[in-house]
N, C-alpha and C positions, 0 to 999 in steps of 0.2 A: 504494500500500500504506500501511497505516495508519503513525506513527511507532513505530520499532521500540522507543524507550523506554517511549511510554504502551501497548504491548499487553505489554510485559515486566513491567507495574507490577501489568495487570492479571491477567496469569499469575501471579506473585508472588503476588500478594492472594488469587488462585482457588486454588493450590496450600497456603497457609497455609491456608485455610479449611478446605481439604478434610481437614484431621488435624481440627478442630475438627466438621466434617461429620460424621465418623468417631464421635467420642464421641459426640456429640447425638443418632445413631441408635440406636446399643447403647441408648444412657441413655433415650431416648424407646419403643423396642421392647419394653424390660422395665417401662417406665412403664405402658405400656396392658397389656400382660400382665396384670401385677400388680392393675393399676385392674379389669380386667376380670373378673376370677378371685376377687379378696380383696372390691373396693367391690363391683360388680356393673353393669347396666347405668344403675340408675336414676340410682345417683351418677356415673356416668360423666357424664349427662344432665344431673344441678346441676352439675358441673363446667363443663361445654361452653357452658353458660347464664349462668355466672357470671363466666369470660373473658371471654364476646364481650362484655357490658355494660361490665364494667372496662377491655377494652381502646380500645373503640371512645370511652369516657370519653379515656381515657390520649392519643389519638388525635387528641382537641380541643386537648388540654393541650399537645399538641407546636406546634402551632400552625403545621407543613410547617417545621419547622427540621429536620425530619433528612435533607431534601434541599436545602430553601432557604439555609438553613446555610451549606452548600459553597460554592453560588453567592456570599451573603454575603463570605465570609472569602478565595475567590478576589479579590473586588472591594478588599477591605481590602490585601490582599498588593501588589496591580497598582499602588495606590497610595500605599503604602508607609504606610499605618495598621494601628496595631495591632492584630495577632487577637487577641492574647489577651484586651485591651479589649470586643471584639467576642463572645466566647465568654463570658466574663462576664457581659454583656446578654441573652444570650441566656438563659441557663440563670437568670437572676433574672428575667423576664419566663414562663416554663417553668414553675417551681415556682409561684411567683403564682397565676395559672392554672390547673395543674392542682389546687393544695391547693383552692381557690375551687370548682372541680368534686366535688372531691371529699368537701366538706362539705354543698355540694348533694344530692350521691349520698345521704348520711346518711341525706337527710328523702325520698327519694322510694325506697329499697332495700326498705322493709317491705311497698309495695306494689306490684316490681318483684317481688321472688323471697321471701316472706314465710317462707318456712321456714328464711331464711337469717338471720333478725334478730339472731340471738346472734353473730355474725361481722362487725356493723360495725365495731367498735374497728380490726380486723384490715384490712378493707378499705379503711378511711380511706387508711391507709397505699401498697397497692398502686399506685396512678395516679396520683401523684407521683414512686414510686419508677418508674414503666414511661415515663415521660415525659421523669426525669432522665438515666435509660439511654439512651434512643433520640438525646436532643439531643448528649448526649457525646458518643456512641461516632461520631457525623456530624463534633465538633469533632475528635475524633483523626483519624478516616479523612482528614480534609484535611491529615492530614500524613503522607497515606500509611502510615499504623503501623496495621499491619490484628490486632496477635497480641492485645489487647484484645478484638477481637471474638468472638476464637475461642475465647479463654477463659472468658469472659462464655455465647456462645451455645452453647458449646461444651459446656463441660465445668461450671460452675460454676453457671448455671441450669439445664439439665435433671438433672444429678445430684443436686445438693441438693433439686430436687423430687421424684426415688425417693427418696434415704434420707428423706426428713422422712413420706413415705408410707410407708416402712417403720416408721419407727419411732412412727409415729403408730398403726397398725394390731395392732406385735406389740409394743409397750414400752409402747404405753400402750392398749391396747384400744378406740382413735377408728375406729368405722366411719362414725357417719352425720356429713357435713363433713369429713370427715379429707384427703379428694382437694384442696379448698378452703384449707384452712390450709395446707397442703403447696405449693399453685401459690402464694401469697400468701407465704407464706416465700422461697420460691425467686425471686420477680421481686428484692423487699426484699436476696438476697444477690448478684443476679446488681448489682444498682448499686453496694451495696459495691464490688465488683469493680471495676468502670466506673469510679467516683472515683477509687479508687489509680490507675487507669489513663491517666485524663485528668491527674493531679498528677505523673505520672511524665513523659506525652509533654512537657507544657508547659512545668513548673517549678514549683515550689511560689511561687518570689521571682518569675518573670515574672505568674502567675496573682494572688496576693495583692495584687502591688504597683498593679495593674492598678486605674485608678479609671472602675467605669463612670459612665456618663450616663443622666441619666435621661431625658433628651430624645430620645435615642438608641432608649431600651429604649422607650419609646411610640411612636417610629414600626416598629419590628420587626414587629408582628403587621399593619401595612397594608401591607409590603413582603412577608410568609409565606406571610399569610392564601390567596392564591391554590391555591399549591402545598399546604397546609394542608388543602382542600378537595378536590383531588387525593387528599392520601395518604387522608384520613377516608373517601372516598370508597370507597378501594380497601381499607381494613381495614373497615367495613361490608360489602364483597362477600362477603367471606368469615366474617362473623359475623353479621350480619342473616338470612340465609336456616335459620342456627339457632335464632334468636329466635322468624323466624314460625313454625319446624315445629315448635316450642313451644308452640305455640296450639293444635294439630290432632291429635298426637300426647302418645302418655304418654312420660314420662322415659326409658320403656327405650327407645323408637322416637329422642327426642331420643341417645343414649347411643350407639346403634348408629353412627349417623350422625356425628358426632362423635367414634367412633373409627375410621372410615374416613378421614376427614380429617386424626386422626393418621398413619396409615401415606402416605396421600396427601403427605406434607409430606417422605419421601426423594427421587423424584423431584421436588418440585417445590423443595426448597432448595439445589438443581442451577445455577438462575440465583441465589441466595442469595451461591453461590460468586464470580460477579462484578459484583455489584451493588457492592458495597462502594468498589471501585479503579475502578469503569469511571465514578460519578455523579462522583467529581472529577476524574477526566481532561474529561470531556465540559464539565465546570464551567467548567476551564481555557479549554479549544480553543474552548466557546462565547465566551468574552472577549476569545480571539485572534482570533476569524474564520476559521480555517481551516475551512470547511467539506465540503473532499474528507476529508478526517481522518476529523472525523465519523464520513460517511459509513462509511470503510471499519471502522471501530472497529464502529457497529453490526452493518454485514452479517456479519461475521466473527464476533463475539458471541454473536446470533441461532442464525448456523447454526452455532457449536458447542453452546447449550444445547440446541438441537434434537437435535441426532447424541446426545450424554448423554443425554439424558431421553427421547428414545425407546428407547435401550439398554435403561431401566430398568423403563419402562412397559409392554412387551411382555410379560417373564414377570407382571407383576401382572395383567397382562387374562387371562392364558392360566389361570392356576394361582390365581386369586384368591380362588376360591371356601375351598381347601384353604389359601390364607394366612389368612384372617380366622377359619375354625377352629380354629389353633393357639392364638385367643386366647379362643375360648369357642365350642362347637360350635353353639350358636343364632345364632352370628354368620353362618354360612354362608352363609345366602339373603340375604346384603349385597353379593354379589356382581355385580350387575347395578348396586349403588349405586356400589360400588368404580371397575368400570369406566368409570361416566361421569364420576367426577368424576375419574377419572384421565387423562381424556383432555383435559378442563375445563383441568387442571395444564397439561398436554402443551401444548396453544394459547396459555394465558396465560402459561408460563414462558418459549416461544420468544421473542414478541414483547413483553414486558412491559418492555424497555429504552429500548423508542422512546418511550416516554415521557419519559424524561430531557430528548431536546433536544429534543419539545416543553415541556418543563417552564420551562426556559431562553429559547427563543427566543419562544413568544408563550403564557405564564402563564395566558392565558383558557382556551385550549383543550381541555384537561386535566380539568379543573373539569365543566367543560361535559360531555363523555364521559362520567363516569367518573357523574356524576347522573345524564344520561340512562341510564346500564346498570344502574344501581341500583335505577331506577325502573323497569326491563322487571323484573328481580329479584325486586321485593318484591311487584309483580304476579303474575309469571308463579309463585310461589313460595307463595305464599298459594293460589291459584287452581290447581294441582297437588298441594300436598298436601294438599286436601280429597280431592281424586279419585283421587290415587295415594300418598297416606302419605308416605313416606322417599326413594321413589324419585320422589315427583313433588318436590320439594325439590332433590334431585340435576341432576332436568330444567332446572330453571329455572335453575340456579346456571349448566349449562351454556350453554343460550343467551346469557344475560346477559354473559358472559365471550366467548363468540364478538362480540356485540356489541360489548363495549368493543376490542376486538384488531381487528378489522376497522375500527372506527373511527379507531384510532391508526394504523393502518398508511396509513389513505384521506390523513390531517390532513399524517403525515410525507412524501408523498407532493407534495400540493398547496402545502404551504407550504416546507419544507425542498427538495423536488424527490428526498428519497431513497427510491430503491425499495430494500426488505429482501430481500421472496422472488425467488431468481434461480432460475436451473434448476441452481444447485448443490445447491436441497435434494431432487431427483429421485433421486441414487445412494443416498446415507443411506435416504431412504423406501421406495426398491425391495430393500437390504438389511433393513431390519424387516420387510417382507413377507415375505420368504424366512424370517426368523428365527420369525415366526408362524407359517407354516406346519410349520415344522422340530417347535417346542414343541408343535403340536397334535397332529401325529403319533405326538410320542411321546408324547403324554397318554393316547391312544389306544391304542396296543401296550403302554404299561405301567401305564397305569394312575396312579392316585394316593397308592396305599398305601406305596410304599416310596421316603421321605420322602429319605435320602441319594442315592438315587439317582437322584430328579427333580433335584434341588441340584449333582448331575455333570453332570446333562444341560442345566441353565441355564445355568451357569457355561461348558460349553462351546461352546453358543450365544453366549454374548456374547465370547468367546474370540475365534469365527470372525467375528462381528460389527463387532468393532474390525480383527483382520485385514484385512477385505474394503474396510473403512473408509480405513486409511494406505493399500491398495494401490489403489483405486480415486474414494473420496470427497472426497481434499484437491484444493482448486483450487490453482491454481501460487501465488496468492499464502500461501496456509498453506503451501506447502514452503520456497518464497525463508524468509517467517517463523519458520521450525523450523531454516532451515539457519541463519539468520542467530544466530539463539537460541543455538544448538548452539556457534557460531564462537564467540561471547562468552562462553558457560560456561567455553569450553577455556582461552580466554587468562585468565580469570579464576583458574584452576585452575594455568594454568601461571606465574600471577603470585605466587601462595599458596606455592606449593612453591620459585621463589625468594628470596620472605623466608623460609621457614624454612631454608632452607640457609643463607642468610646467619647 
């Protein structure tokens, strides 16, 4: 069984997150409403367009320090050198970087997205500030302090990016760019954040007093660079196949699709929940060599983001048509889009961990993957949406994602020696069966019009869901682990209540 301290750290981390889960959904639901209803599809579609470019910039700029990072400053710790030294280099190598890209961007945005020309000043800005976030909030999580995150992803950028939409749209009458300025304000306050947040975990006197090297900071990017290639990799999946269906389609088709992919992002920031705790556990335990650890830490993982995010997934396939309505009644026939990328989610959120210690143990592999499924992507994704619009965009994204997931699981396999899927994910699967069929049924006898009463009927689907789940679906080692949890809650509890009596 895994060490019950590092699945406690990553429970911690997953249960903190999930209040920050909580706000990011509300905050993001009424984002797309809003975007939907107020901008319309077209700007939802410069919006979507104007992300993936900034981010996948931002993405260079990190340079794979918001994984590599961990690895790093584990190394620093083992040998009793300075992180904060280490954190330092990083984030001045970081900014270098990304400012350098993003003066580039300047001279190449007019002929990039030219109706955006009057918003570089504004852009400068963004991919510095998404680059400075990402390296942080990797230097905090190595000290396990996960409540930055959830502030930051939580609550502090998606909601600053409704109201500044808000108040863009009825305080100052900004319709065309207004989605634009709104995301670009919001990254800009979500680092805010992130700096008081990194000044607070470190020290303002440990951090200031710190003198980096700059011998140090020039070999950073030949020690990142790998995992760098990795992550750019894997934020290109998901913003590339909106670029080319940019080329093929009109803004409203781009728009559509791009707010499927918002709704797509509650099921799939399910594994969001423990990425955070589990990439420096595994940082660690890769340094120590325990490799049974690992092991159990992934399977265990795996098969809970799986059991959640099929939970979740089910009513969206069933009812999905009648969800994308809610936000604009021409959205409806995005249903068949909704579904496949939500099943896209569904593959890559189970398995998107095992890359971690491959990331760790042999740096090349990863890289390697994550181009080749890029490369099927920007094929298969180009060559679909000539043929099928929106929905052949959707197609491609999905193969390309089974590619890279079966590829990682082959790699972890042959090199690690650890296999993920067991026959414990057989009970969870044959429960979402039953729960499809449950919700089909009653889509069928009731219909789709009375709106509260589909939402009793969901709800008590995933009710009996999770029931059938604790009474059937935990292996002994999830209960040893829940009982052992549970024992340590108590004494923890019974240790509380004696100092306050004292």
């Amino acid at each position: 069984m895994a060490g019950v301290d590092d699945i406690r750290d990553i429970l911690r981390g997953a249960q903190a997150l999930l209040f920050g889960f909580g706000g990011r959904m509300v905050a993001r639901v009424i984002l797309v409403l809003a975007a939907a209803r107020l901008f319309g599809a077209a700007e939802l579609g410069v919006l979507g367009q104007t992300a993936a470019y900034v981010e996948i910039i931002a993405a260079i700029g990190v340079l794979g320090l918001k994984r590599g990072l961990l690895d790093m400053l584990s190394f620093n710790e083992e040998q009793k050198i300075s992180v904060e030294q280490r954190v330092l280099e990083a984030l001045g190598v970081t900014l270098m970087v990304s400012i350098a890209l993003s003066a580039g961007l300047l001279l190449l945005w007019p002929l990039v997205l030219p109706g955006n020309a009057n918003l570089l000043p504004l852009l400068f800005f963004a991919i510095p500030a998404i680059a400075f976030t990402e390296v942080s909030l990797a230097a905090i999580k190595f000290k396990r302090v996960i409540k930055w995150d959830v502030w930051s992803r939580g609550f502090t950028e998606p909601w600053s990016f409704l109201g500044l939409a808000l108040v863009l749209y009825y305080g100052l009458g900004v319709t065309e760019d207004g989605l634009v300025i709104a995301y670009v304000g919001s990254v800009c306050i979500s680092a805010l954040t992130v700096g008081f947040g990194l000044v607070h975990t470190y020290g303002a006197r440990a951090l200031f007093t710190s003198r980096p090297s700059l011998r140090n900071m020039l070999t950073i990017p030949r020690q990142s660079i790998p995992v760098g290639i990795t992550d750019l990799g894997v934020m290109m999946l998901r913003r590339i196949d909106i670029l080319i269906l940019g080329q093929f389609v009109p803004n409203t088709g781009v728009g559509l699709y791009y707010m499927v992919q918002q709704l797509v992002t509650v099921p799939q920031k399910v594994n969001a929940l423990f990425e955070p705790m589990i990439s420096p556990v595994i940082a660690r335990l890769h340094n120590q060599s325990p490799n049974n650890r690992i092991r159990a830490n992934l399977i265990g993982i795996c098969r809970w983001v799986f059991i959640i995010q099929l939970g979740i997934t089910i009513p969206m396939l069933v009812f999905g048509d009648q969800l994308l309505t809610l936000f604009n009644p021409s959205f409806a026939v995005g249903w068949l889009i909704l579904a496949i990328i939500v099943m896209a989610e569904l593959i890559d959120g189970t398995f998107i961990t095992t890359e971690t210690p491959l990331v760790f143990a042999n740096p090349k592999i990863p890289p390697i993957l994550v181009i080749m499924s890029l490369g099927v992507e920007m094929v298969l994704v180009a060559v679909f949406s000539q043929m099928w619009g929106v929905t052949g965009a959707a197609i491609g994204f999905l193969i390309a994602i089974i590619v890279l997931s079966s590829g990682r699981l082959i790699m972890l396999a042959n090199r690690l020696h650890i296999q993920v899927i067991t026959i414990s994910y057989l009970p969870p699967l044959g429960f979402a069966l039953v729960m499809v069929a449950f919700l089909s049924g009653a889509r069928v006898l009731v219909g789709i019009e009375p709106v509260l009463l589909i939402a009793a009927i969901v709800l008590l689907s995933l009710f009996c869901y999770i029931a059938l789940i604790r009474r059937f679906g935990l292996t002994k080692s999830d209960r040893v682990l829940l009982r052992v949890l549970r024992q340590k809650k108590q004494r923890s509890r019974k240790l509380i209540s004696k100092t306050d009596d004292k």
